[in-house]
C-alpha angles and dihedrals in degrees: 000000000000120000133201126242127223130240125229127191116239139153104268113201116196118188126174116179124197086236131043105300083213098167103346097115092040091059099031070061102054094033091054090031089231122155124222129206095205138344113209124211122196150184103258088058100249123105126226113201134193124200120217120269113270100033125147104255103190098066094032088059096047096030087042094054094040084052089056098043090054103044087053078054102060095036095057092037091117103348126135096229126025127232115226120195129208116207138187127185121200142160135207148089112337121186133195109246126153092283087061101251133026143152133112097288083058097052094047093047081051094044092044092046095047088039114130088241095062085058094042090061096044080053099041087046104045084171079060120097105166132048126198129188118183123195122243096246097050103040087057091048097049110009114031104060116051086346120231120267126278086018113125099211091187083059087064136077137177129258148170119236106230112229094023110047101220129151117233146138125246131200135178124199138161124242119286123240116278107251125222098274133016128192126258121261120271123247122247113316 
């Protein structure tokens, strides 16, 4: 008998770096105390993440992104060669298949963040060493609005993703400066 399993909405996160992610996400996580489900490896070299159900969006999305920020930053602060990220938010219904995760929110979060304008604006920015695309409906639901904190919404515009089709909002930004103090590395995932 083959059930069915059921799909659940949650906050997807896809990254892909021109150079090993190694313990990015890991870190973005811990810096923004954010808690992942899952974060999925795989072959090609890039991660796909769920949250759990129920999260505040909101400041998962803004903390998630300055985690990030800060940990590239980190990462390229004297070295020879710097690490870019390329980012995409999305929410939707997620369901639980062999890969791990599937389902068609997954699949958007994956096809927004491997899209040929995410690469375009790592290419037209060279400062830049991170890349985010949100999707439309996310971005309405969490950013748009009262923005979440630490978004520029001025540092986003809208765009069509070609082949797709899909609505979303892109934004390209540097690193931000290394506070003080940063918090250790988590441990495996």
């Amino acid at each position: 008998m083959n059930e069915v399993v059921p799909g659940i909405r949650r906050l997807c996160i896809a990254v892909a770096a021109d150079r090993s992610l190694g313990g990015i996400l890991d870190e973005a996580c811990l810096a923004a105390d954010v808690q992942c489900a899952h974060w999925i490896a795989r072959p090609e070299g890039d991660e796909f993440a769920v949250f759990p159900p129920g999260i505040d969006e909101v400041r998962v999305v803004g903390d998630l992104v300055r985690g990030l920020r800060l940990t590239v930053g980190r990462m390229n602060a004297g070295a020879v060669a710097r690490t870019r990220l390329r980012v995409a938010l999305h929410q939707g219904i997620t369901r639980c298949d062999e890969r791990g995760y599937g389902g068609r929110a997954v699949e958007k979060a994956c096809g927004l963040r491997d899209a040929d304008i995410v690469e375009r604006e790592l290419a037209e920015n060279p400062h830049a060493d991170f890349a985010l695309i949100i999707s439309a409906e996310l971005f309405d639901d969490v950013v748009g609005d009262d923005g979440a904190e630490g978004l520029d919404l001025t540092a986003f515009r809208q765009v069509v993703v070609p082949g797709s089709g899909f609505l979303a909002w892109v934004s390209t930004s540097a690193a931000l400066p290394l506070p003080l103090t940063f918090p250790a590395a988590a441990g495996p995932r």
